[in-house]
N, C-alpha and C positions, 0 to 999 in steps of 0.2 A: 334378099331385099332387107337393108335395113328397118330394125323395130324400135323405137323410143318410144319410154314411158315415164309418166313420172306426174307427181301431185302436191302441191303446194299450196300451203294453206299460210296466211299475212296472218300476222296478231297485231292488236293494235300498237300506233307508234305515237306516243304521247300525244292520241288526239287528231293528228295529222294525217293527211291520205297520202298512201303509198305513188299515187301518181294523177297528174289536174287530166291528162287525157283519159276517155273512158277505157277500162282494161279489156272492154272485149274488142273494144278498134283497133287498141293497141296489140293484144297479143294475136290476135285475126291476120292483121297485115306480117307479124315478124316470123308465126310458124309458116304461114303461105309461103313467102321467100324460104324458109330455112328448108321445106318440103320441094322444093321447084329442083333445090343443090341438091340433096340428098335420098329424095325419095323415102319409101317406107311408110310406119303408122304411128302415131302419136295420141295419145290418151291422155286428158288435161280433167282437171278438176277444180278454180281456182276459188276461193272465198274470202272478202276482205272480212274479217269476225266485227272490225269496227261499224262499216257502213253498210253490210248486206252484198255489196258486191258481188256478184260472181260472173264466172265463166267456164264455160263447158266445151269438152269435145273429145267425142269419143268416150265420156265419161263413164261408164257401164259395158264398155266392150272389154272382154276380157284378155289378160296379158301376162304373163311368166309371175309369178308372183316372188321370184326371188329371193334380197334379204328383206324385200318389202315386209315378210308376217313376222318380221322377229318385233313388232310396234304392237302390236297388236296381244304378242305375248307377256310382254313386258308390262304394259298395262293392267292386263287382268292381273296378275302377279301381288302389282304394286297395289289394287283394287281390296284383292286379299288384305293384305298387310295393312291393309286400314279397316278393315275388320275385325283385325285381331286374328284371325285363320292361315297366317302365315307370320314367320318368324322370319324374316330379312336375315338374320345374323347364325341362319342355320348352314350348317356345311353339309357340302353334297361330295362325292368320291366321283372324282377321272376316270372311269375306266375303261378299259380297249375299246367298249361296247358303242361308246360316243364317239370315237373319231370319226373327223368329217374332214377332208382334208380344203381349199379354199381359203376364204378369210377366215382371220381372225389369228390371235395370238395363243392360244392356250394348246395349238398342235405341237407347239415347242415345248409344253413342261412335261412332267413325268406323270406315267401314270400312277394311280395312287395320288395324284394331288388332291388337296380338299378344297373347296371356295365355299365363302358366303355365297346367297343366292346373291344378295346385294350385289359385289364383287361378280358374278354371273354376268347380271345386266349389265352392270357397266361395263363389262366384255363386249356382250352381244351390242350395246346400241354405241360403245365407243369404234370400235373393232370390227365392227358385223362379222363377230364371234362365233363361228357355225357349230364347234363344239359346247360351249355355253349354251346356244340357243337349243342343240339338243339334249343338255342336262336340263336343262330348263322345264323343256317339253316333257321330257319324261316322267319329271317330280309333279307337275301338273296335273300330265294324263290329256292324251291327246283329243278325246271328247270334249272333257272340261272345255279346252283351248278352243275349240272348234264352235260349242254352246254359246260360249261369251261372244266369237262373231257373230254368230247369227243374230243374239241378245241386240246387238250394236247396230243390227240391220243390214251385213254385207250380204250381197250377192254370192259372192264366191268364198263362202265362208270351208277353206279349206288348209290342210296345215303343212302342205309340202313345197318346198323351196319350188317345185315344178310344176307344180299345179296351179292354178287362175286366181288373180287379183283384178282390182280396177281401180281406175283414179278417183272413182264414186267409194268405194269400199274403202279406202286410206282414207279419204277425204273426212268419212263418219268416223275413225278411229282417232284422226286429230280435231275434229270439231270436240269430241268425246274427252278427249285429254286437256284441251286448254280449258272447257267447264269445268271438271274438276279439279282443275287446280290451285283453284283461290284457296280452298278449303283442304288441299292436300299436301303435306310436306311431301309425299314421295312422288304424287306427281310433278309436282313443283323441280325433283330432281332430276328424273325424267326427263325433262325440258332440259336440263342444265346436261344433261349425257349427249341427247339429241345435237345440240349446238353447239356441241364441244368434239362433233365425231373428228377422225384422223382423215374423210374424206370430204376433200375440200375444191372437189375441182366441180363441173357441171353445172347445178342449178346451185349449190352452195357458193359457186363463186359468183355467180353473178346476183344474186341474192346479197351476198357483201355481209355488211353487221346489222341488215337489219334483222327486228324481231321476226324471227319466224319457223317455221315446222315445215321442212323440207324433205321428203324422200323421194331417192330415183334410184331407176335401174338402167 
């Protein structure tokens, strides 16, 4: 049986609403139909950050959490570094120990390469960089990474590609990120990695240019 997930969160758009019909009549009727073709389960989490808006389903049932946690890591990271507790422009070492084979780019360099963590991120959230995401993790420390979920309030605050996520749990991690980003250059960039990913098909295409924080699986 087909399984689709996925969480989307609207930022505001100079004032304007994303849409005059209400979102929950609106998305109620087009998942109904898209579930009749397709069959399977579908996890929604939607929240206009302008108007309050939301809509729900499935929101808290848990589902593959995928490259979904590498947002989640990247945050706390960047959280750090505006503390002063991390150094962005530190180099980390490749070694055999992180291959992860999947996405991302950095299966093709050699080992012994060194990256900024900066350069990391922007692996992991341009790329859904699986070895980035496990240097990452490591330099971290998978508790830390695990604490700062729970910090945020997820349900399934766990740190393996195979383990449980929700569209309530993504949901908190970008409601979490566009707060802090008036106030934060490196969230600020964060957004700018997010919206500039290399995958552009699914809810990023029909999403289009507007503003927004989009992650699927």
């Amino acid at each position: 049986m087909l399984s689709v997930f996925f969480i989307t969160t609207i930022l505001p758009m100079n004032g304007q609403a994303v849409s005059k019909e209400p979102i929950k009549t609106a998305l109620s009727k087009e998942i109904d139909q898209y579930l009749k073709c397709v069959g399977g389960s579908v996890g929604i989490e939607y929240i206009d950050l302008e108007t309050g808006e939301k809509y729900t389903r499935n929101s808290k049932k848990a589902y593959v959490a995928a490259s979904t946690g590498k947002l989640p890591l990247a945050m706390y990271i960047m959280e750090l570094a505006d503390q002063g507790k991390i150094n962005l422009n530190k180099r980390l070492t490749y070694s055999a120990a992180f291959y992860v084979g999947g996405s991302g780019i950095t299966q093709y360099d050699r080992v012994g390469t060194t990256y900024t963590i900066q350069t990391l991120i922007h692996r992991a959230m341009k790329y859904s960089d699986n070895i980035a995401f496990s240097m990452l993790r490591n330099y971290i420390g998978r508790d830390n990474y695990v604490k700062y979920m729970k910090k945020l309030g997820a349900q399934y605050s766990t740190s393996g590609a195979y383990q449980s996520t929700s569209a309530h749990d993504l949901s908190l991690y970008a409601q979490h990120l566009y707060k802090l980003s008036p106030n934060s250059k490196n969230m600020r960039v964060l957004i700018g990695y997010l919206k500039n990913t290399i995958y552009v098909k699914g809810i990023p295409a029909a999403v289009g240019k507007q503003k927004s924080l989009t992650k699927s699986v």
